[in-house]
C-alpha positions in Angstrom: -1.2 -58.4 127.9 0.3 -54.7 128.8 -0.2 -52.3 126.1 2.8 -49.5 126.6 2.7 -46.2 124.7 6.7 -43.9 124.8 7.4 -46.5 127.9 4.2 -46.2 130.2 1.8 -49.0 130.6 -1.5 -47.7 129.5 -3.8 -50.8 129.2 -3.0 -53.8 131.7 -5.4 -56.3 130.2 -7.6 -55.8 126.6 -10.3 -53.7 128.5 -8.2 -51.6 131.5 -7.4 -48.6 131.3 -4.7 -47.3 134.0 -2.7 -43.6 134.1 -6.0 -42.3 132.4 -4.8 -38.5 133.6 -1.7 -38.9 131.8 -3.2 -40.1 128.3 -2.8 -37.3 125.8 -4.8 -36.8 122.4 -1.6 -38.6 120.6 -1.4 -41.2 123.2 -5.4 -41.7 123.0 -5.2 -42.1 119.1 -2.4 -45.0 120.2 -4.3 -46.5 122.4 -7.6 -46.9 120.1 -5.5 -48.0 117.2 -3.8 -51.1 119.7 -7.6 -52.3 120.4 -9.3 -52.3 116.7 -8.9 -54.6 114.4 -10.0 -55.9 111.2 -13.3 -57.7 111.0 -13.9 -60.0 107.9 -17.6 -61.1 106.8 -19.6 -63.3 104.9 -23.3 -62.2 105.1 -26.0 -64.2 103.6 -29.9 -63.2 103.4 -32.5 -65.8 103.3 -34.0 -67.8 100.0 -36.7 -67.2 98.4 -39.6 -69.2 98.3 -40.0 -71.8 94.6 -43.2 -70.8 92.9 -46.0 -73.4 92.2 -48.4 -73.2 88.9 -50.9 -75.3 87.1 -47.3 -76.1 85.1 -44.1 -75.4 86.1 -43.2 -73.0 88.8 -40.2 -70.6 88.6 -37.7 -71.2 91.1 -36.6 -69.4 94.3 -33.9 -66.5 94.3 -30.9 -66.6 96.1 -30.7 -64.7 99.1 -28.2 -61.6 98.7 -24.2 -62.6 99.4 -21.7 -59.8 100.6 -17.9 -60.5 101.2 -15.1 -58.9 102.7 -12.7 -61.4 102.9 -9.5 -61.1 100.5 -9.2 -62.8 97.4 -12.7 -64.0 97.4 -15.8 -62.4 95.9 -19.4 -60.5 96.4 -22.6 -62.0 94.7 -23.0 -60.8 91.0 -19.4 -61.0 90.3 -18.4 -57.9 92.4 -14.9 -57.9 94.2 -14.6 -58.1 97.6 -15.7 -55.3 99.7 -13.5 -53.5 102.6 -13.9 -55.4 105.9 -15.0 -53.5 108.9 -12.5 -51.9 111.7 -14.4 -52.7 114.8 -12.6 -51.3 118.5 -12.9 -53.6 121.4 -16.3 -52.9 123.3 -18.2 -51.8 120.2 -21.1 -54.0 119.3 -22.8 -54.8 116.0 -26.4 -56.2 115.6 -26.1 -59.6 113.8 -30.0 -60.2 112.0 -30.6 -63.7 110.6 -32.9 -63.7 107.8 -35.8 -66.4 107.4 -36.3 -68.1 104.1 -39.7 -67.5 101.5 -42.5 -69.5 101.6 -43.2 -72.1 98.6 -46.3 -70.8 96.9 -49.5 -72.6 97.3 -52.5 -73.1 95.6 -54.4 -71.2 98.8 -52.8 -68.3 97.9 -53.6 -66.0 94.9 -51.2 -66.0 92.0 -49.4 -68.9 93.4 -45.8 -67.4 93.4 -43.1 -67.7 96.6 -42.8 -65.0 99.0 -39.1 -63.5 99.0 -36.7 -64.4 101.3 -36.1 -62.0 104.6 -32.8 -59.8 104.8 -29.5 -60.8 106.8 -27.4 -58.0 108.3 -24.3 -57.0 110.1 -24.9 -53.7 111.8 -26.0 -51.5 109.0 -24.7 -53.9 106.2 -27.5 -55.4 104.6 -28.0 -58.4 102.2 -31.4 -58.7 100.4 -33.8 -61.4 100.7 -34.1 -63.7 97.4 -36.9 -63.0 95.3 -39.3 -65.8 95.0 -40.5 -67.6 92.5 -43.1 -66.8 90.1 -46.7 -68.4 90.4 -49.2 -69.5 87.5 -49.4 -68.3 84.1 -51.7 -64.7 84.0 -52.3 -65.1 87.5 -48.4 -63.9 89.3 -46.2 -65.6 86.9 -43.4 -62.9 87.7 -39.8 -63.3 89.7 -39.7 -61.5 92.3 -36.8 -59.1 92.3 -34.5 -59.5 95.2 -30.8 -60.1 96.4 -31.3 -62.7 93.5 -34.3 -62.9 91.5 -36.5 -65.5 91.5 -37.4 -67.3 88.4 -40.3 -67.0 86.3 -43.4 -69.1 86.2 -45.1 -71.0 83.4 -45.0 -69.3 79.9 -43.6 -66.0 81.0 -40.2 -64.0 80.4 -41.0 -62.0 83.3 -37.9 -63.0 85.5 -36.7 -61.1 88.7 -33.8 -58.8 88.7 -30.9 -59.2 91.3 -29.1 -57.0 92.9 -26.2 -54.9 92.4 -22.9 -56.4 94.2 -25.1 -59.8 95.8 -26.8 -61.8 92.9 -28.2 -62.3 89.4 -31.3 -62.6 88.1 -33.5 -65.3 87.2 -34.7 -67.0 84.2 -37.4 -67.3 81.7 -39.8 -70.3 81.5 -40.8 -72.4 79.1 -44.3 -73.0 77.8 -45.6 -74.9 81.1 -41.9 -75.6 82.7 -40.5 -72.4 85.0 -37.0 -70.8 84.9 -34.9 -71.4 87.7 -34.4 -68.8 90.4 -30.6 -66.8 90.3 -28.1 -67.5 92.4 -25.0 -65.2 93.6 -22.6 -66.8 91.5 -24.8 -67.0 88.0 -27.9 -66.3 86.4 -30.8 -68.9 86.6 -30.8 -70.8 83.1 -34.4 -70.5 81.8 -36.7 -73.7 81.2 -37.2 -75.2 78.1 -41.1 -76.3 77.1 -42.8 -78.6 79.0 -40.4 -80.9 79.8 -37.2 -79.0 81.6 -37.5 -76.7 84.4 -34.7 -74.1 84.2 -31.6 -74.6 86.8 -31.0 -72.6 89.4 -28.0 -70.2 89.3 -24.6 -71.4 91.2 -23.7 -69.4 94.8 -20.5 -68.4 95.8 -18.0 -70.1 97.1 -15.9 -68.8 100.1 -13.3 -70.0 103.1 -14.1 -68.0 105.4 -14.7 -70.9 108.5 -11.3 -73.0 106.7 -13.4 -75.1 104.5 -14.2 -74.2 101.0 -17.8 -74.2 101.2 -20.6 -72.4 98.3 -23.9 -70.8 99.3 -26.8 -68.8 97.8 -27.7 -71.4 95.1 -30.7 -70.7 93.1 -33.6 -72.6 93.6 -34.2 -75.1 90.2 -37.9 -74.2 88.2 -40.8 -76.9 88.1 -41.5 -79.0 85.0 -45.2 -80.0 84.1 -44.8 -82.9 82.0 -41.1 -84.5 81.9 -39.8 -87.2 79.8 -37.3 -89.8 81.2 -34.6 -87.7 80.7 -35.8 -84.3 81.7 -38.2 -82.9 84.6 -37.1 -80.2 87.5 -34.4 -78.1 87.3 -31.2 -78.6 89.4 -31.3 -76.7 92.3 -27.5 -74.4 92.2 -24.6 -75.4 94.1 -24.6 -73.6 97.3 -27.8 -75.0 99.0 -30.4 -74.1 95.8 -33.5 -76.7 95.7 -34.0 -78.7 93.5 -37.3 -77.8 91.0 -40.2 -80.5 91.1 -41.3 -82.4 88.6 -45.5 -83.6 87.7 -46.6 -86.5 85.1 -45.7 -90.1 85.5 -42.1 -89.0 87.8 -44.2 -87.1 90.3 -41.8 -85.8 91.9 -42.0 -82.7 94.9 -39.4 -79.9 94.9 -37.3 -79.5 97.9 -36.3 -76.6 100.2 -33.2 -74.4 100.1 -30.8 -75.8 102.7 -30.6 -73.4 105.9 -28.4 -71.2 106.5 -27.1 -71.1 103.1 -29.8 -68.7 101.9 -30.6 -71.3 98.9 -33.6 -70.8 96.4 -36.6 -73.2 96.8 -37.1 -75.4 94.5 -40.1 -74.7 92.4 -43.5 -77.2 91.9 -44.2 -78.8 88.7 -48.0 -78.6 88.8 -49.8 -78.2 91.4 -52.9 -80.7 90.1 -51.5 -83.5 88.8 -48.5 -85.8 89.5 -48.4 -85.3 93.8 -50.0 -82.1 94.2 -47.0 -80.6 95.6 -46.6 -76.4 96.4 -43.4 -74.7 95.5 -40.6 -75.5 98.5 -39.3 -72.7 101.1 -36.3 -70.9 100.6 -33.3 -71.8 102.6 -32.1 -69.3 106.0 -29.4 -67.0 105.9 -26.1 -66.7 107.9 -23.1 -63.9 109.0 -19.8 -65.4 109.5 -17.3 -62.9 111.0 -13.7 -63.6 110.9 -10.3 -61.6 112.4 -6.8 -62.6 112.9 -5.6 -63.9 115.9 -7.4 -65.4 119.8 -10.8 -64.7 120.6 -11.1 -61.1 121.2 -14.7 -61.3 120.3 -18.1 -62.6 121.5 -21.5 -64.0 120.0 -22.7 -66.3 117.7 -20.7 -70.2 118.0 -17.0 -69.9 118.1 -13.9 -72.3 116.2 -10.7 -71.3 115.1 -8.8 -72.6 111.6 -5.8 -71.0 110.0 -4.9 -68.5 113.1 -8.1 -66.9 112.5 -10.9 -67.1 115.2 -14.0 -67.2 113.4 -18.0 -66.6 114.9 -20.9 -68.1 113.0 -24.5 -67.0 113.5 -27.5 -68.9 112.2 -29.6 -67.2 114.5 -30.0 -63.6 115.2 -28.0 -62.1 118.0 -24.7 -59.2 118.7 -21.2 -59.1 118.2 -19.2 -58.0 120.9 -15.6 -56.6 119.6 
């Protein structure tokens, strides 16, 4: 497509430039104006790992959410932030964040490792915090993009952070508080019996489809009755909290590339033996109005937007 600026044909395709010589500074200014364009973003760091104790395990944080697309929302109830004016050429450094580790009785204190950062050029989102471990051993959430969820008989809950998450919850006497999410704080556990839910993500449409992520992983119960045992693992890919005694029940992973919380274990001796559960991967979704003017990542189209997904580390190519 022919780009003219006051009648002359400066740009003959997206890329060509022709009558270079005869481009002045008012003319240039046209011309970069013509190829940027409005970049729209969803990025997601990866979960945090669910924390395993000798009772219940706090659960996984979610990894840190950052929006720019209109309407929608950041993680901890902030607004939208301003999406990015890219030019045609100019390339951005996608990094995919890996999910925590589940703690295990083979390493001290027993918590979950935090989840890995996710970024878009120098737009970061934090890695979840994980889980905490056993009770005066490493019973603290860790802080993170959200904070992990404490383990067996503490208060000590991770923080989240500004504009991508909330915090965690408090545990019970031997049943952990679930991990936050980016959507809500994780709800704390309740004695021995009820492991603390993990906090709900946030839902955007960025690819068409209404879809949540960064779910709080749920916290581990040591000792749960018929109707209790692991907390729910948050909408938006959060795992779900194990559970020991006669259910027996293992905790499960944060979904990838949702950045979910893992799900936390319910004690690590007695009903399965199960460690906490990873935390979930991260994604970037980049969206901009219009045909593909872009390249990287996997490529679809809904709503006249052209939309690139990456669930693996790579560049953007405006």
């Amino acid at each position: 497509m022919a780009i003219k600026v006051n009648g002359t044909t400066v740009i003959d395709d997206s890329r060509a430039l022709t009558n270079i010589a005869s481009v002045d500074a008012t003319t240039a200014s046209a011309i970069g104006n013509a190829l940027s364009y409005a970049l729209e973003y969803v990025i997601v760091a990866g979960g945090g790992g669910g924390g395993c104790a000798n009772g219940g395990g706090g659960g996984g944080g979610a990894g840190g959410y950052r929006s720019s697309v209109s309407g929608e929302s950041s993680g901890g109830g902030v607004s939208a932030e301003t999406a990015i004016n890219i030019s045609a050429g100019e390339s951005l450094v996608v990094t995919i964040g890996a999910g925590g580790t589940g703690g295990s009785t083979s390493v001290s204190g027993y918590p979950g490792t935090s989840g890995n950062d996710s970024s878009l050029g120098s737009y970061i989102s934090i890695g979840g915090g994980g889980g905490g471990g056993d009770q005066n051993i490493d019973d603290t959430g860790k802080s993170g993009g959200s904070g992990g969820g404490a383990g067996r008989s503490s208060t000590s809950y991770g923080s989240g952070t500004s504009g991508q998450g909330y915090r965690g919850g408090t545990a019970g006497s031997n049943a952990g508080g679930g991990g936050g999410g980016a959507g809500g704080i994780g709800t704390n556990g309740s004695g021995s019996d009820v492991g603390g839910d993990g906090g709900i993500g946030v839902q955007s449409s960025i690819t068409g489809t209404a879809t949540y992520r960064a779910g709080g992983g749920g916290g581990g119960a040591e000792a749960p009755s018929s109707a209790a045992g692991g907390g729910t693992g948050g909408t938006g890919g959060g795992g779900n909290g194990g559970a020991a005694g006669s259910v027996g029940t293992a905790p499960t992973a944060g979904t990838a590339n949702t950045g979910g919380g893992g799900g936390a274990s319910g004690d690590y001796n007695t009903g399965g033996n199960y460690n906490g559960a990873n935390g979930g991967s991260g994604v970037v979704i980049l969206r901009y109005l219009g045909s593909q003017r872009g390249t990287g990542g996997t490529v679809t189209s809904s709503g006249g937007y052209t939309i690139h997904t990456f669930t693996s580390s790579g560049t953007f190519t405006g």
